[in-house]
C-alpha positions, 0 to 999 in steps of 0.5 A, a space after each residue: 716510643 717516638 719513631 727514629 729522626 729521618 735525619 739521624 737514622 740514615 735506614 728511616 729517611 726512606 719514604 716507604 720506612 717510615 711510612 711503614 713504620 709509622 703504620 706499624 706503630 699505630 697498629 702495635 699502639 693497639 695490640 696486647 702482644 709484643 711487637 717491634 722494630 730491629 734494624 739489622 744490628 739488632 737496635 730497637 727502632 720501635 717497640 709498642 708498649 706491652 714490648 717495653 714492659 718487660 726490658 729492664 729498667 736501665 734499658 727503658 733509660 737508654 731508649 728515653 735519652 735518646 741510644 738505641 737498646 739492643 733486642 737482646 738487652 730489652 727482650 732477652 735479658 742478656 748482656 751479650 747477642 744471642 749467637 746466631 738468631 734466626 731472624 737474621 735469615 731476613 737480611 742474608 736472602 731477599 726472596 724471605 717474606 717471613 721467618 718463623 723463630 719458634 718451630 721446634 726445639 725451645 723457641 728463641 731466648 726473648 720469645 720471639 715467634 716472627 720476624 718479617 723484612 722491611 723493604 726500602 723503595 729500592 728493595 733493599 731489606 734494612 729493618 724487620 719488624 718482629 711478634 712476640 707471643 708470649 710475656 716476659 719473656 719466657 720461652 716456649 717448650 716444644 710441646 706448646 708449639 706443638 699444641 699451636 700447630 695443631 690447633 692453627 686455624 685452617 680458615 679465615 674468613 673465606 680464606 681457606 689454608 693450612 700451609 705456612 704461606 697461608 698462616 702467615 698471611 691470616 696472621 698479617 691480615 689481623 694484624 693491619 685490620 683494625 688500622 686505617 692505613 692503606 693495605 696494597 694486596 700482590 698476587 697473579 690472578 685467581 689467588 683470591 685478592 678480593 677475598 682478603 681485601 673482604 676479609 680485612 674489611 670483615 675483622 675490622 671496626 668498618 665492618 659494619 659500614 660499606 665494603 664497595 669493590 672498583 674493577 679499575 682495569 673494566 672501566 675507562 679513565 671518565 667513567 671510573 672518575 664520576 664513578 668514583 667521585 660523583 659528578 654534578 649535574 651538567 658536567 657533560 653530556 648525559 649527567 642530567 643530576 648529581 650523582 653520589 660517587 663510590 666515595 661517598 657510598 663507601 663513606 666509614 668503610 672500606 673501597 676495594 680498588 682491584 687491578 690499580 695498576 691499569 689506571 692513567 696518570 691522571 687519574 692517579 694524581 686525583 686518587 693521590 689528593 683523596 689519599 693525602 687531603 681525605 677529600 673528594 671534588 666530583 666531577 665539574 664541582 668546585 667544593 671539595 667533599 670530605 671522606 673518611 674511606 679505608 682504601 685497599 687496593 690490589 694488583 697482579 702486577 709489579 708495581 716498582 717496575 711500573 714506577 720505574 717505567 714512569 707509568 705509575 706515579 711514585 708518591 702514589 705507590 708510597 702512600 698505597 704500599 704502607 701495609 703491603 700483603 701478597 697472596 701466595 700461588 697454588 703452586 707455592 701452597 700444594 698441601 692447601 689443595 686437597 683442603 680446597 678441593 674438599 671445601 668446593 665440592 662441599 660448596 658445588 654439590 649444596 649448590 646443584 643439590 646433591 649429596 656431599 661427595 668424597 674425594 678420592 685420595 689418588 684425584 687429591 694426588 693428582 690434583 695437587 701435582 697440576 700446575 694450576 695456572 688460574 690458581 684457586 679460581 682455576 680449581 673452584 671452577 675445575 672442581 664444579 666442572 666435576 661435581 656437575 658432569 659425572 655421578 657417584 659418591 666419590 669423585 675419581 680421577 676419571 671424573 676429573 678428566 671427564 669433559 675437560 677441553 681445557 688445555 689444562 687436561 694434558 697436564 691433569 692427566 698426566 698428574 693422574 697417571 703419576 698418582 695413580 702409578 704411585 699409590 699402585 706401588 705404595 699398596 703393592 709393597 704394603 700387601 708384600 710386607 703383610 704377606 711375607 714377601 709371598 707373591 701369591 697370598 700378595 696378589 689375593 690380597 690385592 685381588 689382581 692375578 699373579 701375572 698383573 702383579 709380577 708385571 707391576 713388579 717389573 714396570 714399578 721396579 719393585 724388589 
């Protein structure tokens, strides 16, 4: 499938598009499952092979000459559009990363599962690119979803999460592995950007090779770039040999280029030249060196606002941005805590050699209503706090709160105190329905005196 002329196709005459959609394809080339290109009225822009195997006939025709099938045409077998497609979502809300096509009900006529937008340079969404699972065709009965759902994988890698955001990141992250394009990870500090940055690496066909990480924020503008490009002996004062760069060291595999946001214009325009030519030139040398390195950087920043700040180089951001991924705060995947909580204390307690300890479903509660502005970081660090500084088989709210000066405490405490205040009521109404709504044989049960139940009653507004 050739990609649309820059000149005729007015939506793929952006840079960014057709640097997108060129990385797509050569992901796609590669993949058994459907994958394709719909611009917002449904025209087939892109479509790998296993996509096209099952339009019909007339279709493959139209595409060959040069029109633009529809997707309902090619995929559906239809005549008419579909009515309202669930897709469509993509272009109606820019804040959509990704919509899920399948959940419930049959599934969509042409067995589209999901659909994610295509951003131009200006932002604005003007295609999406959409994943088909299944063949021919044929739609998904709602207990196959259902048997999906459960059987998603709550890890990947060392990535950890069960919730939507997540799945849909582990699903990206095996789609852009195998492509030697460049992936540019978003997402505020502590989400784990290096974790994925690995993770890419570890199911890719570098695997094998070096994965080198570069803190681009931690070192001065001189010294990143012998670092990374090497230097010759005598190019400046104390390089008394040649030196190897990162490049060279990373030379089949991957480089992890963290916090690129912070690094100078200068330097920027010679990163450009090793994205563009595949070369390196070290530091007072005059021979250019060639690299065949996978670059996946990384940033908690806005980088189209740095551009239009002029602080970041456009043609840069381009050529970074050509895979882009964004890791989701702790705060936009609650229902992933208690998975990672269990999994640090697991972690923390092999550690310092300790039995495995349980949590406590009120100390899941309440951590899961905390704010966590350190993210999963913040929460790995928390939970070892914990492990380490109180005893017992199970951790409880109390030993969360044990020791902590952290401005994080307030917070903590009071999400505790509403955990707490919640299961309290959810067992008294449940000791009620047991005993009839009789209050005496209710407090037994819950081992409290009538006098703390009927205050409960009260405070809880219990009828």
């Amino acid at each position: 499938m050739e990609f649309p002329d820059a000149e005729t196709d007015v939506s793929f005459s952006d840079p960014i598009l057709r640097a997108r959609l060129e990385a797509i394809a050569q992901l796609a080339s590669g993949l058994t499952d459907r994958v394709a290109v719909m611009d917002r009225h449904f025209n087939v822009v892109y479509a790998n092979e296993p996509a096209w195997a099952v339009a019909p006939a007339k279709q493959l025709a139209k595409q060959s000459e040069g029109q633009r099938a529809k997707c309902y045409e090619a995929f559906a077998h239809r005549s008419d559009p579909c009515g309202t497609c669930p897709a469509i979502k993509v272009f109606e809300a820019p804040e959509v990363r990704s919509i899920s096509c399948s959940v419930g009900g049959d599934g969509t006529a042409c067995g589209m599962y999901q659909a994610f937008p295509l951003t131009s340079a200006s932002r604005e969404v003007s295609s999406m690119v959409v994943l088909f699972r299944n063949q021919g065709g044929v739609t998904q009965s709602s207990s196959e979803v259902g048997q999906r759902s459960s059987a998603m994988p709550e890890s990947l890698g060392e990535l950890i999460g069960r919730s939507p955001a997540m799945q849909r990141l582990f699903e990206m992250a095996r789609l852009v592995a195998d492509s030697s394009a460049t992936v540019l990870i978003h997402g505020e500090s502590g989400t784990g950007k290096e974790l994925l940055a690995r993770t890419i690496h570890a199911l890719s066909r570098r695997r094998d090779k070096p994965f080198i990480v570069v803190d681009c924020g931690a070192l001065p503008e001189t010294l990143l770039e012998s670092e990374l490009f090497g230097h010759v002996k005598g190019a400046f004062t104390g390089a008394v040999s040649n030196k190897r760069g990162l490049f060279e060291e990373a030379d089949s595999g991957t480089i992890f280029l963290d916090e690129i946001a912070d690094t100078t214009p200068v330097f920027q325009a010679k990163l450009l030249r090793v994205l563009q030519e595949g070369e390196i030139r070290p530091v007072g040398g005059t021979r250019p060196i060639k690299v065949d390195v996978r670059i996946i950087s990384a940033t908690n920043k806005d980088l189209t606002e740095l551009v239009k700040a002029k602080v970041f180089r456009q043609d840069l951001y381009y050529r970074l941005a050509v895979l882009p991924l964004y890791i989701p705060p702790l705060r936009d995947r609650r229902e992933d805590i208690p998975l990672l909580a269990e999994h640090f204390i697991a972690r923390s307690c092999q550690r310092h050699h300790q039995p495995v300890r349980a949590l406590s479903e009120e100390a899941k509660q309440a951590l899961m209503r905390a704010p966590w502005l350190g993210n999963v970081r913040e929460l790995q660090h928390y939970i070892e706090r914990a492990v380490v500084t109180t005893a017992g088989e199970t951790i409880t709210c109390d030993d969360l709160l044990v020791h902590d000066d952290t401005e994080h405490t307030d917070d903590l405490r009071a999400a505790t105190r509403g955990a707490i205040v919640q299961t309290e009521r959810t067992r008294i109404i449940e000791a009620l329905k047991r005993t009839g709504g009789n209050r005496v044989k209710a407090a037994k049960l819950l081992k409290i005196s009538r006098a703390s139940l009927y205050n409960k009653l009260r405070a809880y507004e219990i009828e």
